[in-house]
N, C-alpha and C positions, 0 to 999 in steps of 0.2 A: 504494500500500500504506500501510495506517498504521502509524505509527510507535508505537512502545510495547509492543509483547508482542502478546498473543492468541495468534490458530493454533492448530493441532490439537494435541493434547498427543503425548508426547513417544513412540517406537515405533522400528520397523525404517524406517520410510519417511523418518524424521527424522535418523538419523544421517550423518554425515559422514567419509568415510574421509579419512585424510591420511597423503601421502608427502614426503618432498623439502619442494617447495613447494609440489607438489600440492593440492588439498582436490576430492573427488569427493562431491556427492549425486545416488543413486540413489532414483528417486521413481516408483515401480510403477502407481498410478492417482492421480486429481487429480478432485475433480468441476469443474464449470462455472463456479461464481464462488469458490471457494475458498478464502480466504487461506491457507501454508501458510511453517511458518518452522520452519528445523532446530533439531537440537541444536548446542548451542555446540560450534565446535572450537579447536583451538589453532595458531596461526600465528606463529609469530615470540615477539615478550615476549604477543599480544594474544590473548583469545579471540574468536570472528567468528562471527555468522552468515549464514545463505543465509534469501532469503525471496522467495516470489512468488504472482502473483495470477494468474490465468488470467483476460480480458476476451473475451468474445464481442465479432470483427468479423465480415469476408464479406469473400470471393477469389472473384476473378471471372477467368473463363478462354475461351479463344473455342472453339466449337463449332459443322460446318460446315452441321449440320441441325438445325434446328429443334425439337424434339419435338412430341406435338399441343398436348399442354398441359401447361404448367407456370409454375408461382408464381414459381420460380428462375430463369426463362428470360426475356434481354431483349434488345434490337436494338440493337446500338449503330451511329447513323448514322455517324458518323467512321471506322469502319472496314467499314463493311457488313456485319456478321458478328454473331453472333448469340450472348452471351455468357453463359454459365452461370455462376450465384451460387451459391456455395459456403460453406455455414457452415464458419467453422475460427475461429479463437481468437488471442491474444496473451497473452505471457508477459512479466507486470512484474517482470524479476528485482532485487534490491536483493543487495547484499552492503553490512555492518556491520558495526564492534568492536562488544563488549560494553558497554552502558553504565556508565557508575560511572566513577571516581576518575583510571583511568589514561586512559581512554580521552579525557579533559577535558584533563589535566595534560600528559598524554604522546601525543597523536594521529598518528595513522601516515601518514603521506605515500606511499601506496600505487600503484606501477605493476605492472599485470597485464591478465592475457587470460581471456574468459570464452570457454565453448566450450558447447553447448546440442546433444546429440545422442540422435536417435529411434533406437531396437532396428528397427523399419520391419515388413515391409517395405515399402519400401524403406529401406535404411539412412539415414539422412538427420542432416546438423550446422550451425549456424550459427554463426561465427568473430565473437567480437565485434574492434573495433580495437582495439591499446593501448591503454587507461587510467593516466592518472596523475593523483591525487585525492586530494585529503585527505579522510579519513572519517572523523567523528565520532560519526554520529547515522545513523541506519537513511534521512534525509530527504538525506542527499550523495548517494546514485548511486543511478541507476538507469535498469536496461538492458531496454530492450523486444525481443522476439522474438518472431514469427509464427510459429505453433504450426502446422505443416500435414499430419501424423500425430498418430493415438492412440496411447496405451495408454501403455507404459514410456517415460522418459527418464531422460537425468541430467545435470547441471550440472557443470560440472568451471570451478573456478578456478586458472589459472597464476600467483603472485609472481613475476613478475621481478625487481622489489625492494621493501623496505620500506626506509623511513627513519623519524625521530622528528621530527615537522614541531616548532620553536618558534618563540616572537614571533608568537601566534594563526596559526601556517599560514604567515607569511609568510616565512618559511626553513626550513631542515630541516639536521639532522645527518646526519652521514655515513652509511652502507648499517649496518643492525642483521648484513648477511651480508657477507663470512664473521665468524663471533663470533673475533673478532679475542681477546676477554678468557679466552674458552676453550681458544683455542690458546695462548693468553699462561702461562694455568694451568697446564696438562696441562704446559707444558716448563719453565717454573717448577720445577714439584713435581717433572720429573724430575732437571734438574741437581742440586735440592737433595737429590735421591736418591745421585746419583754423587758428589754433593761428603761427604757422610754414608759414604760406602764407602771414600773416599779416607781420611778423616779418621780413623775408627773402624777398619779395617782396616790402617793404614799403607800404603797403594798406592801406589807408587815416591814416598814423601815422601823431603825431600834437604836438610831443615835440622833442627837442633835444638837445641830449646830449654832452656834451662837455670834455674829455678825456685829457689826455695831449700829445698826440701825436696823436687825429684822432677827426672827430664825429662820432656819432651813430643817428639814427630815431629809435621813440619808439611811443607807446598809453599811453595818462594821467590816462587814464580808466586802463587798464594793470598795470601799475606801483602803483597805488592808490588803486586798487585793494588790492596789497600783500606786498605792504610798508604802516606803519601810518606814516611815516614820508614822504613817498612823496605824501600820501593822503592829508598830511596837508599842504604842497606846493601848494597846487592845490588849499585848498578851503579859505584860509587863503590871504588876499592881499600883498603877497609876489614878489620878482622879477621874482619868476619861475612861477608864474603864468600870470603878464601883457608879460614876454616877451618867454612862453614855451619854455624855456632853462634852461636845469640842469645844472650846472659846477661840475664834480667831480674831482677835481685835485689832486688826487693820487690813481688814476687807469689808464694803459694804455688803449688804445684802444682794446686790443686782450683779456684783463683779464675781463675790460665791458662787452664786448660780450658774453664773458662767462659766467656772471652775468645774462644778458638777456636771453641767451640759457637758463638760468635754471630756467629763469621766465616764459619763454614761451613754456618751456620744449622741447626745441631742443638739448641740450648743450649734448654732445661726452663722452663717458667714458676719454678719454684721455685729452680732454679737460678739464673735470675738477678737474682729477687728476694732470695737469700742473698748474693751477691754483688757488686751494683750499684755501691756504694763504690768499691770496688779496678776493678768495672769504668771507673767513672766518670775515676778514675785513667791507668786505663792508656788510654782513649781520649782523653784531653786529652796524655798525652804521646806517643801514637802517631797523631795527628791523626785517630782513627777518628771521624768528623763524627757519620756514623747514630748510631752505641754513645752518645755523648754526650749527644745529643738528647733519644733513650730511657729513660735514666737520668735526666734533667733532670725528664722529666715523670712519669716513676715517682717519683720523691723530691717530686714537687707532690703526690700522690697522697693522701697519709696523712703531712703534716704535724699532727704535736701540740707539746701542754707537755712532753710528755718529750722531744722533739726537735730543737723546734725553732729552738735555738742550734747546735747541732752543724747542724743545714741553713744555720744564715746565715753560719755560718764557711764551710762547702763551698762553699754557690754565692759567694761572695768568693773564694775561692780558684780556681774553675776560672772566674771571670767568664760564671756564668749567670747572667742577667738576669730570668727569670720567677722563675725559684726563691728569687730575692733577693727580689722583691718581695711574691710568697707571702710570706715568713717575716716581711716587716716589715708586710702590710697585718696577719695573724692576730697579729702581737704591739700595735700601735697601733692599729689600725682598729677590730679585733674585741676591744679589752681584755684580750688573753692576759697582756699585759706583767707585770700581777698575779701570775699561777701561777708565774711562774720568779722572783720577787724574792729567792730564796734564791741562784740562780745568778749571777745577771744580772753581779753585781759579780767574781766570777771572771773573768765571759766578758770584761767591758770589760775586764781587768788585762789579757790577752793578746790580745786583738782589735786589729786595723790601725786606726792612727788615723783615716784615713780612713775607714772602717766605721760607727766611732765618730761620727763628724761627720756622715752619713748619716742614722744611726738620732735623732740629735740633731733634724735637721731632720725628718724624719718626725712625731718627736711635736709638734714647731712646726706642722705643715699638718695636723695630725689635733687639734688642742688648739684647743676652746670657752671660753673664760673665761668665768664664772658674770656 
């Protein structure tokens, strides 16, 4: 078959049903030399298709008498018997991905069963073996069949597996089935559902928290969870644990919540970009590692001249290290230094000497003398 397209254009004969792993083409008539190539279906991340040729051979069969005459009729000495030639055909089946981008970068390491069955009568099938194969290109496989009824058939492709071959083919990643990232999701999104019900509903919550302008309800378990410091509240003969009350007295009520929102994974885009500061805060003293992180790289985010003292004090104070350098390449590297010259001599008055000595060196490794 050749590779590249052609074929009959696209119809009822071309499509491809798929189930499971399934893929069925039903293919009603075929003429004689025919090239014939489905519609694309979908299998796994790839789309595939089916494609074949029908080639005129001859099957030959013994028969015990002779006729008077015929073209088809010949003697075979080795067996004394008199063998009738029979026009029948062969089926060049190919199965392909789609060509393009993934198919290149991302090629499937494919193990399956083809199966080749005539409407008859007589009913009639041909079992191909396992295959396992890497497919790229319509020119990787392909499976011949003795065609020995007309009229209808259909192809039927089994996956038994797919993988993602890499290092051109010569390894492969693990089975694309079961979608491990889908079941990962679906139960993802539902705990985040039940921990949402818990939190928002107060559902047998058993501590609470103490604000300075509200309370909050929360779970010891939840919070012990994804703090060691409030794991150690709990298991430690502490006051928050005989009287399950946290006092956090330098968060408001609205900036907690927001804390919780992001323990229990409800918490707003907007939410906690109003908030990040105090989050930032309260995850460096409750060793919330994730919450920290996030805020690190949110606050890299929208670095300016209106801010960006108040950011090199932070990350100095909570020993972020991206966020320190952000503030000091945009004020020496990129010239900001200029826009704040009103500021700058406040900041040094109260800035950690070390800081100071820092930002000193910086303009020495950033500094051309003319």
């Amino acid at each position: 078959i050749m590779s590249g397209g052609g074929g009959s254009p696209s119809g009822p004969d071309s499509r491809v049903e798929t189930i499971s792993r399934l893929a069925q083409w039903r293919i009603d008539t075929f003429g004689p030399c025919s090239y014939r190539r489905s519609d694309p279906f979908k299998l796994g991340i790839w789309n595939w298709y089916h494609s074949f040729l029908p080639l005129p051979n001859y099957h030959r069969s013994p028969i015990f008498h002779a006729p008077k005459s015929s073209k088809l009729v010949k003697f075979d000495r080795n067996t004394n018997r008199y063998l009738s030639v029979e026009k029948s055909r062969s089926v060049y089946v190919r199965l392909f991905p789609e060509p393009g981008r993934l198919a290149k970068e991302q090629p499937p390491l494919a193990r399956f069963v083809l199966r080749v069955s005539w409407v008859g009568p007589p009913r009639r099938s041909s079992v191909s073996p396992v295959f396992e194969q890497l497919l790229r290109s319509s020119d990787d496989f392909v499976w011949q069949v003795d065609v020995m009824s007309h009229g209808r058939f259909t192809i039927d492709v089994e996956f038994l597996d797919l993988k993602i071959a890499t290092n051109n083919g010569t390894e492969s990643s693990s089975s694309i089935w079961p979608n491990e990232g889908m079941v990962q999701g679906v139960a993802s999104k539902s705990t985040l559902g039940c921990l949402s019900r818990m939190l928002t509903e107060s559902i047998h919550t058993d501590v609470t928290i103490n604000t300075t302008d509200g309370v909050l309800k929360a779970h010891k378990s939840v919070l012990a969870a994804c703090s060691p410091v409030f794991e150690s509240m709990f298991i430690h003969d502490l006051k928050e644990k005989e009287s399950s009350t946290i006092d956090i007295g330098d968060m408001c009520v609205e900036s907690c919540s927001a804390l919780l929102g992001f323990v229990y994974g409800t918490i707003r885009q907007e939410q906690f970009w109003k908030h990040r500061l105090a989050l930032l805060a309260a995850a460096n003293k409750y060793g919330l590692g994730e919450v920290k992180a996030c805020c690190e790289e949110s606050l890299l985010e929208d670095i300016s001249s209106g801010n960006v003292l108040e950011r090199l004090h932070v990350a100095w104070l909570y020993q972020l290290e991206r966020l320190k350098k952000g503030c000091l390449a945009y004020l020496f590297v990129f010239g900001k230094i200029y826009d704040v010259r009103d500021e700058i001599s406040g900041f040094f008055h109260h800035a950690d000497r070390e800081l100071t000595l820092e930002m000193f060196q910086e303009v020495l490794s950033v500094w051309k003398p003319i």
